[in-house]
C-alpha positions as a Markdown table, in Angstrom:
| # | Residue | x | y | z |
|---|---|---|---|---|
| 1 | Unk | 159.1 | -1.6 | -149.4 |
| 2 | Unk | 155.9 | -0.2 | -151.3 |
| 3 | Unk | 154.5 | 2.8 | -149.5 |
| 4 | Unk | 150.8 | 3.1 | -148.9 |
| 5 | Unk | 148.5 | 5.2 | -150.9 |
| 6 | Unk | 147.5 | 8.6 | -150.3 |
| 7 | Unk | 144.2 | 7.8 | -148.9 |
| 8 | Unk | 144.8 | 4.6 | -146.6 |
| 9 | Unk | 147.3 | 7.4 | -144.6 |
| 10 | Unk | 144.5 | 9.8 | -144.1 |
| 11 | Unk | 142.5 | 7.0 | -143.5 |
| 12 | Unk | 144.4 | 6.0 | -141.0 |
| 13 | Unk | 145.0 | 9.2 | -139.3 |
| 14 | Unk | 141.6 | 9.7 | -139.1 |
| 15 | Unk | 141.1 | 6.4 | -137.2 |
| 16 | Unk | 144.0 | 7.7 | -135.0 |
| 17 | Unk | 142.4 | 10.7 | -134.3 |
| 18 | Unk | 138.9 | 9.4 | -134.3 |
| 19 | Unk | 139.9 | 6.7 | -131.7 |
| 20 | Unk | 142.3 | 8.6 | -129.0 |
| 21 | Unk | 139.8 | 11.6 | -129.3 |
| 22 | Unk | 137.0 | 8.8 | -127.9 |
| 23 | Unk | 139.5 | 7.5 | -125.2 |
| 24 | Unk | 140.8 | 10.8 | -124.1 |
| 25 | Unk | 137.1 | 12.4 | -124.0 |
| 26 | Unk | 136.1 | 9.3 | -121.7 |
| 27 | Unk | 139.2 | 9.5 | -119.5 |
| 28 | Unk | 138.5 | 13.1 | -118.9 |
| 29 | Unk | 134.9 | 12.4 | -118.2 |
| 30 | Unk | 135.3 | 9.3 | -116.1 |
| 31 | Unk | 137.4 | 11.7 | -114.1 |
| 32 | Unk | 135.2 | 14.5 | -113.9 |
| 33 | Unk | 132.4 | 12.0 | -112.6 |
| 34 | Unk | 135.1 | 10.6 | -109.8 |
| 35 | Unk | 135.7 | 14.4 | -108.5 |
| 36 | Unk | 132.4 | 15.1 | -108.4 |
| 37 | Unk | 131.4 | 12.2 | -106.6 |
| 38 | Unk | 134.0 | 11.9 | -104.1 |
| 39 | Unk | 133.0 | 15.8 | -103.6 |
| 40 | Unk | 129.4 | 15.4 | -103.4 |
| 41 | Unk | 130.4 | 13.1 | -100.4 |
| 42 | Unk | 132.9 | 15.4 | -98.6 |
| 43 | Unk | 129.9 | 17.8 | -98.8 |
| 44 | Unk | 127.0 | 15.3 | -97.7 |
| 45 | Unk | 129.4 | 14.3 | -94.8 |
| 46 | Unk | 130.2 | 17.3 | -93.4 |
| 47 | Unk | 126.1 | 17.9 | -93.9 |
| 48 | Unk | 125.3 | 15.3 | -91.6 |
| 49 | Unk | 127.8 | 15.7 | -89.2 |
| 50 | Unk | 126.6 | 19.1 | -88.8 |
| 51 | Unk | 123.0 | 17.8 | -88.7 |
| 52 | Unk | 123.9 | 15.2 | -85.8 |
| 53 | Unk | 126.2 | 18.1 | -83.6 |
| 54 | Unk | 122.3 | 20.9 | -83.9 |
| 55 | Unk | 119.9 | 17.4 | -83.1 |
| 56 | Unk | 122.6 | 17.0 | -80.0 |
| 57 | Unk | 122.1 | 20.2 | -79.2 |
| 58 | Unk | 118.4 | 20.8 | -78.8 |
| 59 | Unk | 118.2 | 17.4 | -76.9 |
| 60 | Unk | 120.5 | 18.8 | -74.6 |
| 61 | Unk | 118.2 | 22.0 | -74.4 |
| 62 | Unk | 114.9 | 20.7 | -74.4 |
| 63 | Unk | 115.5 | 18.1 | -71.8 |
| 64 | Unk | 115.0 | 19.5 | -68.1 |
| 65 | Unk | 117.9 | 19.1 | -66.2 |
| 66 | Unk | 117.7 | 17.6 | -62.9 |
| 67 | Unk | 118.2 | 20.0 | -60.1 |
| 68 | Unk | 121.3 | 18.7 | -57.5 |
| 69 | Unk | 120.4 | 16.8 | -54.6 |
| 70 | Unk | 121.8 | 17.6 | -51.2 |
């Protein structure tokens, strides 16, 4: 079995290297995107839930109540 020279190994490490260093840096950024996201849209929900329950609100408020008949 020959063994390969010197520089095809580092060659080859390099590519290694080179290539899980690309797949790990967009694995780690594809997540980072997904957290952010899905947290952005805990946030914006919550937001206009919040917004609907104060609009509620002042309707209730503003509009005169009826008083009771007899």
């Amino acid at each position: 079995m020959s063994k390969y020279a010197w520089y095809t190994r580092v060659t080859d490490t390099l590519h290694r290297l080179t290539v899980l260093t690309l797949v790990g840096g967009t694995l780690y950024m594809s997540g980072g995107l997904a957290y952010t996201l899905y947290m952005n849209g805990k946030k914006y929900e919550q937001q206009v839930t919040q917004q609907k329950a104060l609009e509620e609100d002042n309707q209730q408020l503003q509009s005169p109540t009826a008083p009771p008949t007899e």
